[in-house]
Every structure is written in structure tokens, then in C-alpha cells.
C-alpha angles and dihedrals in degrees: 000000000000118000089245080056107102093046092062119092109234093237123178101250119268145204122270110281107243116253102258128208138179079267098068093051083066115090109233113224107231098001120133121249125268110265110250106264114252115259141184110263100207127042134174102228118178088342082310127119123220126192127203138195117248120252087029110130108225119225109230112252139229110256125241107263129164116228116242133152090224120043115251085219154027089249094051088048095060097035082053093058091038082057096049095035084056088051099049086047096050083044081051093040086046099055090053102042090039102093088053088041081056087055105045086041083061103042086049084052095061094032093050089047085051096051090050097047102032101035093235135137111224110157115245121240114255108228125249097254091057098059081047084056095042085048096050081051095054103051091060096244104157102240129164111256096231083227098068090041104111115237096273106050093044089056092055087043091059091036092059097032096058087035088058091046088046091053099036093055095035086055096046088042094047091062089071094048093084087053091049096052087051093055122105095182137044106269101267094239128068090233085052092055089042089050088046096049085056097050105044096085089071104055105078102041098358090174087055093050096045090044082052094049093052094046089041092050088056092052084051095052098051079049083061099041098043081049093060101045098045105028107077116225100228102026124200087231115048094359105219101359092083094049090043088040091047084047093062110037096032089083093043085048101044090045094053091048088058097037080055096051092048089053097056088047086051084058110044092054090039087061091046092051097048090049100053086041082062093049107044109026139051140202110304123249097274090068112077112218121268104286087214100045102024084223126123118256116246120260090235079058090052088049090039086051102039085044093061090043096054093047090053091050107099087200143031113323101219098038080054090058102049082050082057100044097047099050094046088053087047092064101031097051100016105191085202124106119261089000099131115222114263115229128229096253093047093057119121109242115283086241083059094044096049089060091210119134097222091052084054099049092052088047086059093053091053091048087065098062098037103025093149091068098047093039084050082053103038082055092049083057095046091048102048084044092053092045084048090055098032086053102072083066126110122203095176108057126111103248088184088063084069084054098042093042087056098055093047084057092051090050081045098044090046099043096083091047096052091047088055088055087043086058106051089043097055083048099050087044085051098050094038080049094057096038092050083048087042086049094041096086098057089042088097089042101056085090142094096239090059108051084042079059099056090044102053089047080050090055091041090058096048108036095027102034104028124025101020088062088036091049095040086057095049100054082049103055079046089045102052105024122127101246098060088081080051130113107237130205099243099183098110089043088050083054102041077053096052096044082056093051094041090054088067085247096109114172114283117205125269088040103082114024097262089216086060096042099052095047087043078056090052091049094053107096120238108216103199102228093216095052106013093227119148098249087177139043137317101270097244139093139200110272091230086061094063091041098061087043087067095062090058101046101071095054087057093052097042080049101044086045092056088038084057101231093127089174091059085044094054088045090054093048084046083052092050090047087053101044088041092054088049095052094037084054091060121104098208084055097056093110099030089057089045088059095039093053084050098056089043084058086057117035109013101026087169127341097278097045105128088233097055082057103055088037098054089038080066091049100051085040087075126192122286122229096283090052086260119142115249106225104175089126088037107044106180088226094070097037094093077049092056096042094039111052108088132354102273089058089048082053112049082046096055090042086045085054099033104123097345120131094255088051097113092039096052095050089053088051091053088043087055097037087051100049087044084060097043086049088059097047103033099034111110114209086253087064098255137127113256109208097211100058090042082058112058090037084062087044092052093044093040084112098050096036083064107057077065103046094177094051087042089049090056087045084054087051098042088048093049092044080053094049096041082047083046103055091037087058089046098046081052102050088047094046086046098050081052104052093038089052081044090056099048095044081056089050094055090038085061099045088050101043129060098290097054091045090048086046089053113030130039113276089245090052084053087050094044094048092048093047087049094041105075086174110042097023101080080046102049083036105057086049088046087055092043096049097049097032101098088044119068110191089055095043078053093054105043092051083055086048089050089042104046092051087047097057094041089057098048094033125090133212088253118106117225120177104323094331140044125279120266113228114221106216093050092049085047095054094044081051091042093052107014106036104112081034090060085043098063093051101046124049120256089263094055088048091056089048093051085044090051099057085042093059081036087060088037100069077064088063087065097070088082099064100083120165088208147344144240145067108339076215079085090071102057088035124043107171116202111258087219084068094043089041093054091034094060088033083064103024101036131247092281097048104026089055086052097056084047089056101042090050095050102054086050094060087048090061090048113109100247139174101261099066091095087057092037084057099048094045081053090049090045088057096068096035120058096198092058092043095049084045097069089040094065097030103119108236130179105279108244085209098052104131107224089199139007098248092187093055090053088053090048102051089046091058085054101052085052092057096056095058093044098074132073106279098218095245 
């Protein structure tokens, strides 16, 4: 025989198998059934022979092979891996076709319910891996039939083929477990929980869980296996249930028998480990010794201990112990600026470093047994936090600098604004200084006397100097000039006498001299109307005659006018025209008419010029005895009156003095007379000029000023000096109101401001109120540091005031150490509102200082944030609730819950096994390396998964569903 010999079924020979193609795994509508193959009825089969019936198709039979864990030959060796190497591609084949092989599972699973129930026929779906099958068939590749395959090989073909499918799918499975521990919320679609619920087996020990999965895979395979060889296909009870039951719980069976297998193994080498652990190592090098016995800790104790700290962490151990590690090293080696190294003994509790409320709550539970070591240390931390904060005051500083450089920066603050009053001041007193100087010279003019004065040099100019002389010359040209001695032709003089007589206003007497008149009578001629002849005289008269005549007829007109007999009046001005012409007409009076027009042009222009009137009121005035003028109607004093009261008056003055010898005096005299009155009319009380009033005087002599323009042109200039005064006084008084308004707005700025509330209230009420005021302090505190910042001794004092009102308001009246203890909620409301206030004040070391025994007194905060509450007896001691249950079921609520109670705290008293732990988490409590030690320590993870129990069940559905279609054959 061949050396492949052995390994060949002695078979009866057989007919050619028919060429088969994806068509004949079609079913044909309407198409008669294939013929049975021909087979050999009678067969010799283990010296046996079998009959069987003709027409009868033979399943093909598992071969006779020894079992043996190394092949006897070359040929067994390569048909052992062939076998493998098959079960690890249908493993393969499965994992791919197993989703369609679900389905049609599925779909078998209703038609085959509606055939039962309904009595119907419908043809069942061939899974996917059996046309896979049908198609590997096809293409000629030379593969085992499974079912030729002996015991033994078929149970390594299924081994290896549901190991393959465990491990395949666990691995696929395993890449979403990293997403999945990431997650915070369940995946959005239904396929992606499904997913997550697959995967989360892999995420705590994913090499476990894939180790279990293989292990469990084989199991499933020999469930599978044992399920072949021992369920009938077609069973005498049940007919085809039990094969399609065995089908689907053989793999979960045979799976469960091998995870179990591994776990006891697990076990076995866990209890020898740990044995050996006890009896050859101690506790590492981060866990002091036992302070009572000298002696290591074991390395069960460290677990047991690490163990009870990692359950009582609420979040991730090792991210826990770097929270404790690096705030102890922030206290205990602070990198900021002025922060003081805490030292050991002065740590917060690692429970209250961690942060974590189950620490916490486990560090309450041991404060309870050994309350004397954490409030020793509670007291170190208050302690440290209370010197940190006691240590920004000052005891030394000068508080009075705060006072005394306030009140150099009101002087400060007020001194420009006092200059500025100073100023305006200087400059009112100034102005008021020039316009009383500038008044000062019509002070002694503002007077009656004065302006009398200036009148009566006025009157001396004109009557003295000017038209008494003028006047004087003119009665003597008259006087002596040839024509007086003259006869006259009197004819227009005899008529100017009749038309008097005719108007029945003869001449009354009084009115003409009568002497002059009776002798003018005897001079008319008398012509005789018979004869013609002259009877009277000759018709003329002397020309000095007329002449004096002249002088007596204005005073009759001026009387006959007041008398009121206004036709006398015009026939004595018709008189004085008559007697004029004739002696105009006169040759011997020729210079003595050219100097008496002349002085008519100056001083009687015509008969109401005002100075005809003053002129004439002289004249009638007369002389007195001695030759002096008597000037009752024509006082002096009143002249300037007469001559400066309108602007005819001021120009028949200045025509009366225009070019006469008293020219020069009688301006002055006007000048005089018209700043006297001024005086009177512009001059204030305080002896200066008002400018209104100036002003309106000038307005109301404009006329008569300008008949003097030079005198007019000094009044411009006085009342421009007066206005300019004027606006300059009042440019001061308002700059004065201002800066005095200034001033005192500076003054109430002040008063109201820091300085005013330093200069008024002791330096630690001002703190106080800025710490108490959220809404004016920042305010009231940046001026404050302003104010004291260039003076050091003040800045000083200030800091102590704002120190010492901060530690009064965060201190109590309980001593700890050598100052009082810091409560933490009141330093953590100054921080919460005042804290960029404070900073302001201290330097940036003292604010880390003060920050510092804040975050000291916080860690304390932390005791309230307890997972769960209760006896931490609890913890050594879990009674069952079943008992509890039963105990208060047959004692009562009352008693049942005491003798709970009572048991339990005996066995609390009882010696146990945990003390060493118990001692080490203590222990743990009060030293942050050891805390954040058994943190970190790797323990075994109570959720690792040591198999993946949905794939199982998975792959067990599957298998099922294989087996639930038409098979093709």
C-alpha cells in the first residue's frame, strides 16, 4: 500500500459525480426531480456487511483514524494542518457571511412558523455560507468533507474553526472599544448601541477578554462537535427540535464549559501568586514600616489597602493622585513670589487634597476612630493659614502719615486754585487801582463850585476879554466918527415915526427919549399946502442923534414884546431899519458901520441868537457907581450854562470867541466847565469813571462837543479809557467769580473725595468703608493710592490700616498658635468681592501670601462633598439584607434594627485581618506620597470582562442559522 493509504475510506466504487454549476443550486419551477445516484447495494463496512436499499443516496462517512497528539506520517501531518487550515477558512467564511446567515436564520424561522401553522410549503432560504460552500465546491479545489473527517479531526476542525470566528469578530469588535470608553452619552443610532454593547467588554482588560474569547471559541467548537456526533439529525422524539436546539446552545455550552475551566485556572495560579507574593516581598519603598512593630507592611495589606482607596475614589485613580501630588507640591514648594513653603505637618489631609468627594467621604469615616491625629492636623493648617494672613500687618507703621499726607495734598489740590483767586484778585485790585487814578482827576470837579469856576472864567473870557472891549470900540467909532456932527436925511426916520403913530400905538411915553423925540418934531419940515412953503424945519437930523437913538430903541422892542404888544415891537424894528440905513447911507459913518457889522456877525447875528441875548442882557444890565457891570440877570456863574446847553449856544460861543484875544482862555474854561459836569454825571461813589454813564453824557453833548473838537476828541478818549476800565473790571470780577467758584468746587471735590474722608475719619474707618462699598471702593481706593504712592511712610501706613481691617474682619476670637484663627467663609467672601481691591493695596508677594492661606482654609471646604453617608462600620461589616431583612421580619423594626446594631459594633471590636490596610490608608490620610501611591498602585480591575458573553451568543445565533436553511443536497 501507498504511504496516503491508510488515510483513504474503503468505499464501494461509485458513479462519476455530475459536473455541478450556480445553476443547479437554483431550484427549477416545474422541473422533475434528479434521479437518486446509483450506488453499490451491498458493502463490506468494519468486516461487516450493509445492505442497502437501491435508489438510496449514502452519506459520505468519517474515516478510521486513530487518535494521537503527533501525526504517525508525512501524509497525516499535512492532512492535520489541511484540516486546521479548513477550519480556520470556514471560521474566516463564517465571520463574513454571518450577518446574511442572521437574516436568513431569521427569515427560515417565520417561513418555517407559517408552514406549520398554515400547512403550506414555502421553501426555506439557504444561507449565505452554504452557497459559499456550494461555490468552493464548484470551482474543483480539493477540500475535506467535514463529514469524512474521523472524531478527532472534526473536533479540531470545529475547534479551530469557532475559535477563529471568536477571535475574527473579538478583534473587529475590540477597535470600538476605545471610542466607547471616551463616550459620555449612549451612540445616537440603534446599529451604533448595538455596536457599543459588543465592544464594551474590551475596554477594561481587552487582552483578558480576547484570551477568553479564544478559549471560549474552542469550547464552542467541541459544543458543536459533541453536538454533531451525539444529537441525531432526525431524532425519534422531537424529529428535527433537538438537532436545531442542540445547534444553538451547543456553542454557548461548550463555551461556558471552557470560560469556566479558564477561571478556575485563573484561580488556581492567582492563590499561588499571591502566596508566594506573602512569603517573599514586603511593602515597597512608598509605605513607611509599621510605627508600633518596626516591621514592613505585606504586600496583600498594600492591595488590601490600595483596593479600598480606589473604591472610595469617585473619579479616575491615577488622575486623583496627580490632584493630590501637585497641590501638595503647590504648598509645599509654592513657585509664586512671596507664598511660604508649607511644611509637612502643616498639609491639609490627602482626602482633602484629592478633592474628590468619595475620598472625602472615606477620610470622614477614619476621623471618627482616630479623631485626636487629623484635629492635631486640622489645627497645624489653621494655623499656617491664620500666620499667612496675620503676616501682611504692620504693627509698626505710622497710621497719622495717611492723615498728614492728606492734608499736604489739600493744600496741594487747593493751591492752584487759590493762585488763580490770588490772581484775579491782584488784577481787579489793579484795574480798580488805575480807574479810581483815572477818576481821580475829576474827583474835585464833581462839584458845583467847580463847574461855577469854569463858568465864570468862561464869562470872563467872553464879556471881559472879548465883547466889552469889542463893544467899548464900537460906541466909540460911533462916538467919535466924522459923520455924528453930520445932517442927516431923516425922511425914512420921520416915516418909521408916523407908521407908529397911525397904528394907535403912539409913543407912549418911556419908549423913545421924549427930549429926542420933540426936538426930532421941530426938525420935520412942515410944507404949507397952499403955498408949498417949508413952515417947519429942514427935514434932517445930526447923525449922533440917530445914533444915540439906536441904543434906545431895543430896549423898546425887547419891552413892548414882554408887554405883549408885538405890533409896537415890529414899528420899532421898522424905526431901527430906518434909522440903520440912514446911517449906513452916511459917508462919515463908513468905518464906524464896517466894525459894527463886524461885531453884529459875532456877537448879534440876528436878534435870537443866543449871543445877541446874552450880549444885550449885559447891556441892559448897565454898570453900577464904581463902572462895574451889573450882571444880576447875567450871573458869570451861569454863562458856561447859557453857551453850553445845545448846539446853537456852543456855536455862537465858539463864533463870539473865534479869533478874539481870550480865545485860548475861554476854551479852556469850556473844557474845564465840561469835564466838571461830566464829573458830576460819569463819576461812580468809588471814585471811578462809569462808562455808562460816560457814555450816555458824551451821547447827550455830542452836539456841543463838537463845536471843540479837540475837547471832544479828549471826552472820546476819557470814555474809551472808562469802557476799556470797565471791561477789564469786569474780565476780573468774572475771572474771579470763576476761580473762586473753582476753588470752592475744589473745596467740595476734596471734602467729598479721599482726601477729605482721610482728613476726617481714621485711616481704618476709610479701609473698612472701601472694603464694604462694591460700588464706590475701587473708586475711593485708586485716589487713596494715588494719593499716598510718592510718600512712603504714608503708602506704609495706609497698607497696616487696610490690613489690619482685613484681618479683623476674617479673624475670630479663637487663638491658634500665636494669632487668632482665620475663618474660611469670611476670607472667602473678602477674596470673592475685594480681591482686586486687596490687590491693589498689597504687593504681588503679599497677595500670594493671603492666596495662599486662602487655598490653606479651602481644602476644608472639601469636607462637605461626601458620595454617601453612614457608619463606616458598614464597610468592615456588610450584612446581608436577606438577614436583615429575616431579623426585623421576627424581632420588629425597632428591635430587629438594635441587634443589628449591637452586632455589628461587636464585630467591630473584634481583632480582624484589615487592621494592617486600615493602618496604611491612615496613614495615607496625613502623607500625600503614600496617598497618591495606592492610587496609582495597578490592581486587578473588578469590571474586566474575561470573556465577551454577547459575542458568544452571537455566534451561537449564527451557528443556528446555518443549519436552519435547505442545504442544497
Amino acid at each position: 500500500m501507498g504511504m496516503f493509504d491508510d488515510l483513504i475510506p474503503q468505499k464501494p466504487a461509485q458513479a462519476p459525480a455530475p459536473t455541478v454549476s450556480f445553476d443547479d443550486l437554483i431550484p427549477q419551477q416545474g422541473a422533475p426531480a434528479a434521479p437518486p445516484v446509483a450506488t453499490e447495494p451491498v458493502v463490506i463496512r468494519n468486516g461487516r456487511i450493509v445492505v442497502t436499499p437501491a435508489g438510496v443516496e449514502q452519506k459520505p462517512q468519517p474515516i478510521d483514524r486513530p487518535v494521537s497528539l503527533l501525526p504517525s506520517s508525512v501524509g497525516g501531518a499535512v492532512r492535520d494542518f489541511q484540516v486546521g487550515a479548513q477550519g480556520v477558512g470556514k471560521g474566516l467564511t463564517d465571520i463574513v457571511t454571518g450577518p446574511f446567515d442572521l437574516v436568513a436564520g431569521a427569515q427560515n424561522a417565520i417561513v418555517s412558523g407559517i408552514n406549520k401553522v398554515a400547512g403550506t410549503n414555502i421553501p426555506l432560504a439557504t444561507p449565505a455560507s452554504k452557497l459559499v460552500e456550494k461555490a468552493v465546491d464548484a470551482t474543483g479545489i480539493p477540500v475535506i468533507d467535514p463529514a469524512t473527517m474521523s472524531r478527532s479531526e472534526k473536533l479540531a476542525y470545529d475547534a479551530n474553526r469557532f475559535g477563529t470566528q471568536a477571535v475574527g469578530t473579538g478583534a473587529m469588535l475590540a477597535q470600538r472599544a476605545p471610542q466607547v470608553a471616551e463616550a459620555v452619552v449612549p451612540s445616537e443610532t440603534f446599529l451604533g448601541r448595538v455596536g457599543d454593547a459588543f465592544a464594551r467588554p474590551y475596554i477594561e482588560t481587552p487582552t483578558r477578554a480576547h484570551v477568553g474569547d479564544a478559549i471560549g471559541g474552542l469550547g464552542a467548537g467541541v459544543g458543536v462537535n459533541a453536538a454533531d456526533n451525539y444529537v441525531p439529525d432526525n431524532a425519534a422524539v422531537g424529529g428535527t427540535v433537538p438537532k436545531q436546539v442542540a445547534n444553538a446552545l451547543a456553542p454557548v455550552a461548550g463555551a461556558v464549559g471552557a470560560t469556566t475551566l479558564q477561571g478556575l485556572v485563573e484561580g488556581l495560579v492567582g492563590a499561588f501568586k499571591n502566596a508566594a507574593i506573602r512569603a517573599t516581598q514586603s511593602a515597597p519603598a512608598p509605605i513607611p514600616l509599621n510605627p508600633a512593630t518596626k516591621a514592613p507592611y505585606s504586600m496583600p495589606e498594600v492591595d488590601q489597602a490600595a483596593r479600598k482607596f480606589q473604591a472610595a475614589a469617585t473619579d479616575n485613580p491615577r488622575l486623583l493622585a496627580r490632584n493630590i501630588e501637585e497641590n501638595a507640591s503647590e504648598l509645599a514648594n509654592p513657585a509664586e513670589a512671596g507664598a511660604i513653603p508649607v511644611e509637612k505637618s502643616q498639609l491639609p489631609t490627602s482626602g482633602l487634597l484629592s478633592q474628590d468627594p468619595g475620598l472625602v467621604t472615606l477620610e470622614q469615616g477614619a476621623r471618627t476612630k482616630r479623631s485626636p491625629d487629623f484635629t492635631q492636623r486640622d489645627q497645624n493648617v489653621k494655623e499656617a493659614a491664620a500666620e499667612r494672613v496675620a503676616s501682611v500687618r504692620d504693627p509698626e507703621a505710622d497710621l497719622g502719615s495717611v492723615m498728614r499726607r492728606a492734608g499736604e495734598a489739600r493744600t496741594e489740590r487747593l493751591a492752584p486754585a487759590e493762585q488763580r483767586v490770588n490772581q484775579f484778585e491782584d488784577l481787579g485790585n489793579r484795574v480798580t487801582a488805575a480807574r479810581q487814578q483815572e477818576g481821580a482827576t475829576f474827583s474835585p470837579l464833581a462839584n458845583s463850585e467847580a463847574k461855577a469856576n469854569a463858568s465864570r472864567r468862561l464869562d470872563n473870557a467872553v464879556v471881559e476879554g472879548n465883547y466889552i472891549p469889542a463893544r467899548q470900540q464900537k460906541n466909540e467909532l460911533f462916538d467919535t466918527a466924522p459923520g455924528r456932527n453930520e445932517q442927516l436925511p431923516a425922511d425914512d426916520v420921520f416915516g418909521a415915526i408916523d407908521r407908529i403913530r397911525r397904528g394907535a400905538n403912539d409913543l407912549a411915553p418911556g419908549t423913545l427919549p421924549e427930549d429926542f423925540v420933540r426936538r426930532l418934531d421941530a426938525l420935520r419940515p412942515v410944507i404949507d399946502p397952499e403955498t408949498g412953503a417949508n413952515l417947519g424945519g429942514p427935514g434932517t437930523a445930526l447923525g449922533g442923534d440917530l445914533a444915540d437913538l439906536r441904543k434906545f430903541i431895543a430896549p423898546a422892542i425887547e419891552r413892548a414884546q414882554r408887554s405883549g404888544n408885538f405890533d409896537l415891537a415890529d414899528n420899532l424894528s421898522a424905526l431901527r431899519r430906518a434909522v440903520n440905513r440912514t446911517i449906513g447911507d452916511a459917508e462919515g459913518y463908513t468905518e464906524a458901520n464896517a466894525n459894527y457889522q463886524r461885531f453884529a456877525d459875532r456877537f448879534r447875528p440876528e436878534p435870537n441868537d443866543p449871543g445877541a441875548k446874552f450880549t444885550r442882557a449885559i447891556d441892559r444890565g448897565g454898570q453900577n457907581a464904581d463902572g462895574e457891570l451889573n450882571r444880576g440877570s447875567t450871573p458869570p456863574s451861569e454863562t458856561a450854562g447859557k453857551f453850553l446847553g445845545n448846539a446853537e449856544e456852543a456855536a455862537a460861543l465858539r463864533r463870539i470867541q473865534e479869533g478874539a484875544p481870550s480865545q485860548q482862555a475861554g476854551e479852556t474854561a469850556v473844557r474845564d466847565y465840561l469835564r466838571s459836569d461830566f464829573a458830576s454825571s460819569a463819576l461812580n461813589a468809588d471814585g471811578t469813571l462809569n462808562p455808562a454813564r460816560a457814555s450816555a453824557w458824551r451821547r447827550n453833548m455830542a452836539d456841543v462837543l463838537s463845536q471843540f473838537p479837540a475837547v471832544r476828541s479828549e471826552f472820546d478818549n476819557i470814555v474809551a479809557s472808562a469802557q476799556r476800565g470797565e471791561n477789564l473790571s469786569l474780565e476780573a470780577k468774572r475771572g474771579l467769580d470763576a476761580a473762586r467758584a473753582n476753588r470752592k468746587q475744589t473745596e467740595a471735590d476734596v471734602e467729598r473725595g479721599a482726601i477729605g474722608t482721610l482728613l476726617k475719619k481714621d485711616p481704618r474707618s476709610v479701609a473698612q468703608s472701601v472694603l464694604n462699598d462694591k460700588y464706590g471702593g475701587p473708586k475711593q481706593l485708586d485716589d487713596i493710592n494715588a494719593l499716598v504712592k510718592n510718600d512712603e511712610q504714608a503708602a506704609r501706613g495706609w497698607k497696616a490700616s487696610v490690613a489690619e481691617v482685613l484681618t479683623d474682619k476674617v479673624q475670630s476670637t479663637r487663638q491658634t498658635g500665636e494669632t487668632f484663627e482665620v475663618q474660611y467663609a469670611r476670607l472667602a467672601k473678602e477674596f470673592k468681592d475685594n480681591e482686586q481691591l486687596l490687590a491693589k493695596v498689597f504687593t504681588p508677594e503679599e497677595m500670594n501670601t493671603l492666596r495662599q492661606g486662602h487655598k490653606l482654609l479651602s481644602y476644608f471646604k472639601e469636607a462637605e462633598k461626601r458620595a454617601t453617608t453612614g457608619s463606616q462600620t458598614a464597610e468592615r461589616l456588610n450584612i446581608p439584607g436577606w438577614v436583615q431583612l429575616a431579623v426585623r421580619h421576627f424581632k420588629g423594626d425597632l428591635a430587629g434594627g438594635g441587634l443589628i446594631k449591637r452586632f455589628k459594633l461587636l464585630m467591630e471590636q473584634l481583632p480582624n485581618s484589615n487592621s494592617g490596610a486600615e493602618d496604611i490608608v491612615h496613614m495615607a490620610f496625613f502623607d500625600p506620597a503614600v496617598a497618591a501611591y495606592l492610587l496609582k498602585r495597578p490592581l486587578p480591575s473588578a469590571n474586566s470582562s474575561l470573556y465577551n458573553i454577547n459575542l458568544r451568543r452571537l455566534l451561537a445565533a449564527a451557528n443556528a442559522s446555518r443549519e436552519s436553511g435547505d442545504n442544497g443536497d
